[in-house]
C-alpha distance (Angstrom), angle and dihedral (degrees) to the residues before:
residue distance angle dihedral
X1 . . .
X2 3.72 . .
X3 3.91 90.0 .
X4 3.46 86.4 68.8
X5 4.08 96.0 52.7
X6 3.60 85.1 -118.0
X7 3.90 112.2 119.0
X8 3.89 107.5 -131.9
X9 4.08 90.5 -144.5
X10 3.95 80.6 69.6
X11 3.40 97.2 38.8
X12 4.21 88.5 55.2
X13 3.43 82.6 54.9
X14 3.49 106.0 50.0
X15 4.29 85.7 53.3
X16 3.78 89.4 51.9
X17 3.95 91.0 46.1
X18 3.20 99.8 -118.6
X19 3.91 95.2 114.8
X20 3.68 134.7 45.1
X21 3.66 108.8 -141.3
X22 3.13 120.9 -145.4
X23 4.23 138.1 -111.0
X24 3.74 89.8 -118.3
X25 4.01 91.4 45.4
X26 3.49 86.1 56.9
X27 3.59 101.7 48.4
X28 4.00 84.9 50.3
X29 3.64 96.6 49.2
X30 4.06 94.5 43.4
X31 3.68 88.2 51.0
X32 3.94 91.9 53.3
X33 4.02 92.6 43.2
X34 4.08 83.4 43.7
X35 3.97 91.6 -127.6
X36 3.60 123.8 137.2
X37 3.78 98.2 -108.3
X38 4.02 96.5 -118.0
X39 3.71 83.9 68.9
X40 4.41 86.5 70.6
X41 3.90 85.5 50.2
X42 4.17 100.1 36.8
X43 4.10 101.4 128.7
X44 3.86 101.5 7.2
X45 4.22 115.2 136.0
X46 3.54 121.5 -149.3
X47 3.92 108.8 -117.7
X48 4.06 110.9 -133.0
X49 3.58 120.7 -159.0
């Protein structure tokens, strides 16, 4: 993932939940998978405490 300036340690941890990523993470990584970046965030709930 490094050709998309986004390290791939964080990356594994943002798929294990250990790491928020962040909005302009996702932009980044959309634009290097060419995917509008909705399509990372299709389905996801917000959690209220």
């Amino acid at each position: 993932m490094q050709c998309y300036q986004v390290s791939s340690i964080a990356l594994g941890q943002v798929e294990r939940g250990r790491r928020n990523i962040s909005l302009h993470n996702i932009l980044k990584l959309a634009e290097g998978l060419q995917l509008d970046p909705s399509e990372l965030v299709k389905g996801l709930k917000v959690e209220r405490e």
